[in-house]
C-alpha positions in Angstrom: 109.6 78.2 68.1 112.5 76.3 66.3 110.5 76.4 62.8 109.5 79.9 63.6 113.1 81.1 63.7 113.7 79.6 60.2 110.4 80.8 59.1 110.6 83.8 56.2 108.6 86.1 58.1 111.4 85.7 61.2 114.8 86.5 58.4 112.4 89.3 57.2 112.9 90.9 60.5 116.5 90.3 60.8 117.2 92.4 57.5 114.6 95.3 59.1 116.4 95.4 62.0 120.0 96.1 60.2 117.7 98.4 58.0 116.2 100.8 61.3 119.2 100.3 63.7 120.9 103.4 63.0 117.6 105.8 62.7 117.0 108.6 65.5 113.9 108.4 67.4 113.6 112.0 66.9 114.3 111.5 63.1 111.1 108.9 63.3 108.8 111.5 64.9 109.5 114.5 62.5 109.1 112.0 59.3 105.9 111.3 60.9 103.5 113.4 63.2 100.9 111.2 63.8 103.5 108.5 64.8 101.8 108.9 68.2 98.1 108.4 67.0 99.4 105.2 65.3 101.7 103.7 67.6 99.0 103.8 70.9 96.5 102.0 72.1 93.5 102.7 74.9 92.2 100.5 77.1 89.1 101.6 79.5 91.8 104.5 81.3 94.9 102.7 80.5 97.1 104.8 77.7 99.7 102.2 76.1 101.7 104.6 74.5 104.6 102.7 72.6 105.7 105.3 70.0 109.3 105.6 71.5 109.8 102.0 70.5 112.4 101.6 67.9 110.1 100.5 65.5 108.1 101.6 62.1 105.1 100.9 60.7 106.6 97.6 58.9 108.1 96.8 61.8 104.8 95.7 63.7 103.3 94.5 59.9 105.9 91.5 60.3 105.4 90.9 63.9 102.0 90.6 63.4 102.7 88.4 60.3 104.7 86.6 63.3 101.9 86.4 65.7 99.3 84.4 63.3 102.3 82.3 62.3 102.8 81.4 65.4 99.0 80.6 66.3 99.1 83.0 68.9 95.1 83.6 68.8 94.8 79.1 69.3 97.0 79.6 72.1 95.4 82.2 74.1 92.5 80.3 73.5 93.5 77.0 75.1 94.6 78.9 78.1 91.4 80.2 78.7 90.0 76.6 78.2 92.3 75.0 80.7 94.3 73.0 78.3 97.2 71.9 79.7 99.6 74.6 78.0 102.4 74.2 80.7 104.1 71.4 78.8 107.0 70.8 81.8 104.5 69.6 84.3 101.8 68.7 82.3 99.1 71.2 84.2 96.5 74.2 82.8 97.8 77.7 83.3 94.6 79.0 84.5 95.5 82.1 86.8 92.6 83.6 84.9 89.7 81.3 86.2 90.7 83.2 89.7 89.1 86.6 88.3 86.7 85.1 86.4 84.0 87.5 87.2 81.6 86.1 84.5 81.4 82.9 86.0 81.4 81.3 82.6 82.5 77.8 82.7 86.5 76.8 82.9 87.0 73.0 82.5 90.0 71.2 84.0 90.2 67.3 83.1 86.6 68.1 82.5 85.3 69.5 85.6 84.1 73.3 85.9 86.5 74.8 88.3 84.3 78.0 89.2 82.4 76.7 91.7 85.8 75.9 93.8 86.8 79.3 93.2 83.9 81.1 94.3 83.8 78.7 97.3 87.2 80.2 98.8 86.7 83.5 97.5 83.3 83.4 100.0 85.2 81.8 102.9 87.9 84.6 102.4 85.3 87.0 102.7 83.5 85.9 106.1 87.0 85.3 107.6 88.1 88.7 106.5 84.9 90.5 107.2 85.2 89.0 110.9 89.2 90.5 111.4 88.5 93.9 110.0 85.0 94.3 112.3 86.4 93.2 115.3 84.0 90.6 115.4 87.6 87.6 115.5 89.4 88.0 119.1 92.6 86.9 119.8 93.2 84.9 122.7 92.4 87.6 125.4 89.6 89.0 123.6 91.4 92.1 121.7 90.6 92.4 117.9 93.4 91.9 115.3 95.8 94.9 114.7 98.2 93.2 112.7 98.5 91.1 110.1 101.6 89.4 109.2 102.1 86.9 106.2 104.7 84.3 105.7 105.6 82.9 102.3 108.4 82.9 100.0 108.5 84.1 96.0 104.8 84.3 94.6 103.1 83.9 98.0 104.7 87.4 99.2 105.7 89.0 96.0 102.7 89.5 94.6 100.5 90.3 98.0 103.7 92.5 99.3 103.2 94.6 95.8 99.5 94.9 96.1 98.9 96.3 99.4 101.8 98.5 99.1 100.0 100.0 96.4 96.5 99.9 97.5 98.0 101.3 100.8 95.0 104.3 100.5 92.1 101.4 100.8 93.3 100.2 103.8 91.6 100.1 106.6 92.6 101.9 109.5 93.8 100.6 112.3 95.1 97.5 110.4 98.6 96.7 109.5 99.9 94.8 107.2 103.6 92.8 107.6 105.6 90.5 105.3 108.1 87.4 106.3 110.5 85.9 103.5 113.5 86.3 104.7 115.0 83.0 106.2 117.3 85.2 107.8 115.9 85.3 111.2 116.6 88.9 111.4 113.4 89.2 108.9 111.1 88.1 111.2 112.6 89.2 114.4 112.2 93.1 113.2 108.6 92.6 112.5 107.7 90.7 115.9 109.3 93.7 117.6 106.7 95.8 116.3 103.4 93.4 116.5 101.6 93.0 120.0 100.5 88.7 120.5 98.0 89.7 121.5 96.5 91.3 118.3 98.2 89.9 116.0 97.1 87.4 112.6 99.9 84.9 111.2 99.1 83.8 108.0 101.1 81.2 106.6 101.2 80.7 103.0 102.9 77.3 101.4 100.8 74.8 99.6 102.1 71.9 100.6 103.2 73.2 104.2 106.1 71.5 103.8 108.3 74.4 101.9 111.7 74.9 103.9 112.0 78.5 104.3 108.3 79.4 105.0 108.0 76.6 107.7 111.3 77.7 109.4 110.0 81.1 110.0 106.5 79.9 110.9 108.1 77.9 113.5 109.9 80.4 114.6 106.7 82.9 114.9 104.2 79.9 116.8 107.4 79.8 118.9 107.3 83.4 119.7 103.5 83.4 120.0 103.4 80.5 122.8 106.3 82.3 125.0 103.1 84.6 125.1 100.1 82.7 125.3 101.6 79.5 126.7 98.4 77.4 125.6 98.4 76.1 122.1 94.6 76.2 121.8 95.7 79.8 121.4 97.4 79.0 118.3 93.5 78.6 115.9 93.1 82.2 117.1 96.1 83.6 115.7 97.1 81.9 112.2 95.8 80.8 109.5 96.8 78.9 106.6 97.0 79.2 102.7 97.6 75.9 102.2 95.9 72.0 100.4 98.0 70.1 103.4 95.5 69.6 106.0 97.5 67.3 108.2 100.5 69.5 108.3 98.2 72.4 109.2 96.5 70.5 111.8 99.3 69.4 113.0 100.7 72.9 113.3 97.7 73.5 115.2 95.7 75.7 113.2 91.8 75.2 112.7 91.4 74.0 109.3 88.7 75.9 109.0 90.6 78.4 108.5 92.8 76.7 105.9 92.4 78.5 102.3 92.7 76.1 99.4 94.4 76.7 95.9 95.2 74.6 92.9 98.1 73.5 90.9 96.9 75.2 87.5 97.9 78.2 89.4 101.0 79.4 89.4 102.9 81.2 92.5 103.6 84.4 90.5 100.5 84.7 89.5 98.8 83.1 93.1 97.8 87.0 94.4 94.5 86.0 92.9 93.9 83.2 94.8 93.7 82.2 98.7 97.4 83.7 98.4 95.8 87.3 98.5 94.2 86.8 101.8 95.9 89.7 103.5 94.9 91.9 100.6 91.3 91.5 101.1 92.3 91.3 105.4 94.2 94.7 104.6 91.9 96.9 102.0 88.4 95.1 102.5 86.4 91.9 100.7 84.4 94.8 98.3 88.2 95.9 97.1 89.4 92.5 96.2 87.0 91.7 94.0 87.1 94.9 92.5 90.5 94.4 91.7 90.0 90.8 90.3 87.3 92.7 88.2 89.6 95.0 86.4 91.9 92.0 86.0 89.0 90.0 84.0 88.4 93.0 81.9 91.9 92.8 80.8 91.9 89.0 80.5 89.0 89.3 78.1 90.2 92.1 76.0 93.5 89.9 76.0 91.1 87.2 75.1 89.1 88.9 72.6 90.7 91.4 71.1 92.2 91.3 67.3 96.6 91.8 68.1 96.8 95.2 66.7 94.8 96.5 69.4 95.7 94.0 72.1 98.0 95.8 75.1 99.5 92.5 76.2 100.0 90.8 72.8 101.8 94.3 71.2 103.7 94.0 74.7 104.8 90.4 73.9 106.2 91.0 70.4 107.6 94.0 71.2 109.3 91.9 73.8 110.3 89.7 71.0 111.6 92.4 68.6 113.9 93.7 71.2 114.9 90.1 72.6 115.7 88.2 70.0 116.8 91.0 67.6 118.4 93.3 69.2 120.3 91.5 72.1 118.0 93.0 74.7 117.6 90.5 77.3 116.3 92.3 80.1 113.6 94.6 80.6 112.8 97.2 83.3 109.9 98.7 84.6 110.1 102.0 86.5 106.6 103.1 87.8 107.2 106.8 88.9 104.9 106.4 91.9 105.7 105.5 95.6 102.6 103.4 96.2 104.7 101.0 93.1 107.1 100.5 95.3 107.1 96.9 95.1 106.0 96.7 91.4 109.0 96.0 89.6 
């Protein structure tokens, strides 16, 4: 980035800026009617409409002329072929291979990673087809009600967001609660409304070691034993998104029901992984992998497609444009829709 900021292209949009700074968006739209048609994109029933940008038409001809000097194009690419773009801790960035609905081949250190993925994504789905049918008792033989997941940051974040929205595709009958807080009063609201009886823990930490998470998992096998006062009872009632299988064990939950991920992916981006359990517990197996469908058609249009029609890259440099040229260093994101609750 430090030769990019010195670059010509980078002080030709320093001058633009000073040159557009002071024109009226309404001024830009009766110079130009089709400023719509030209500053909007479509993707299957997605309408990026970015015409209210403060920008012209030589606006996105230099951050384009930005893009290819930055190799933007080589560098989606080696995402997509697990090269180790996350130069801190030397790993892939591979989020993607999770909704990799092609199945085409993603190597890691040389090994095709797919074939791990669609492994968990199948246990998921006989674990999760068992809650939602009744078919997996709890300890006195009633079928799960509730479902109540304990993480912290991407392991609740994401999942929180997604079944808020997907609310409509739930199943009914099923609940769905979320545990972060380290506050106890966190979890001591949500055990007031879930019955021991019928209710699922699932703990999410990959190395079932992480502070917060562990505290109020303690605190909820504490809870559940006042109940069932036998800690075989425990492998009926929680499960584990975790790669630690002596601290699950130890915990006392069945490791076979102990969902693996990886360290190419990372926690705000883990909803795709074992980490979305209590999506697929909440709104059904078919639903999940119809989300991580539409997500794959986007990662392939971001993959494929030339910048001046690709959502996420115009996205990025408009992100740029407003960042590093205008002082804006924040950006927010208002859906106008309940279900989005948890979105931003």
């Amino acid at each position: 980035m430090s030769t990019l900021i010195t670059s010509p292209v980078w002080q030709a949009l320093a001058e633009h800026k000073q040159t557009i700074e002071g024109l009226h968006m309404r001024d830009l739209f009766a110079e130009d009617p089709d400023r719509f048609s030209k500053f909007s994109l479509q993707f299957e029933d997605i309408l990026f409409d970015y015409s209210k940008n403060r920008i012209t038409a030589e606006t996105m001809s230099l951050l384009y002329i930005l893009a290819q000097e930055a190799g933007l194009t080589d560098k989606i690419e080696a995402m997509f072929s697990g090269q180790k773009i996350n130069n801190t801790e030397q790993r892939a960035v591979l989020h993607v291979a999770l909704r990799n609905r092609s199945n085409r081949p993603i190597l890691v250190d040389g090994e095709d990673v797919m074939p791990e993925v669609n492994r968990v994504l199948a246990k998921m789905r006989t674990f999760s087809d068992k809650v939602r049918s009744g078919a997996w008792k709890g300890y006195t033989g009633k079928a799960i009600t509730d479902i109540v997941n304990i993480g912290i940051g991407g392991s609740d974040l994401g999942p929180k967001m997604v079944t808020t929205a997907l609310t409509p595709y739930a199943q009914p009958g099923l609940r769905v609660h979320f545990v972060s807080n380290v506050d106890a009063t966190n979890l001591a609201e949500t055990l007031k409304a879930v019955d021991p009886e019928t209710t699922l823990f699932l703990v999410a930490s990959k190395t079932f070691t992480t502070q917060e998470t562990m505290t109020n998992a303690n605190s909820a096998r504490d809870w559940f034993l006042a109940a069932a006062k036998d800690e075989a009872a425990i492998a009926k009632h929680f499960a584990a998104l975790s790669t630690n299988t002596e601290g699950v064990a130890k915990f006392g939950i069945d490791t076979d029901n102990m969902f693996e991920f990886w360290d190419w992916v990372g926690g705000r981006y883990s909803l795709w992984s074992a980490i979305g359990l209590s999506i697929a517990l909440y709104i059904g197996m078919d639903n999940f992998e119809a989300l991580l469908t539409g997500a794959h058609k986007v990662d392939e249009h971001f993959r494929t497609t030339p910048v001046e029609q690709n959502l996420p890259a115009v996205m990025g440099l408009l992100g740029i444009w407003y960042n590093n040229f205008f002082g804006a260093e924040s950006v927010s994101i208002l859906p106008y829709d309940e279900y989005m609750t948890h979105f931003p």
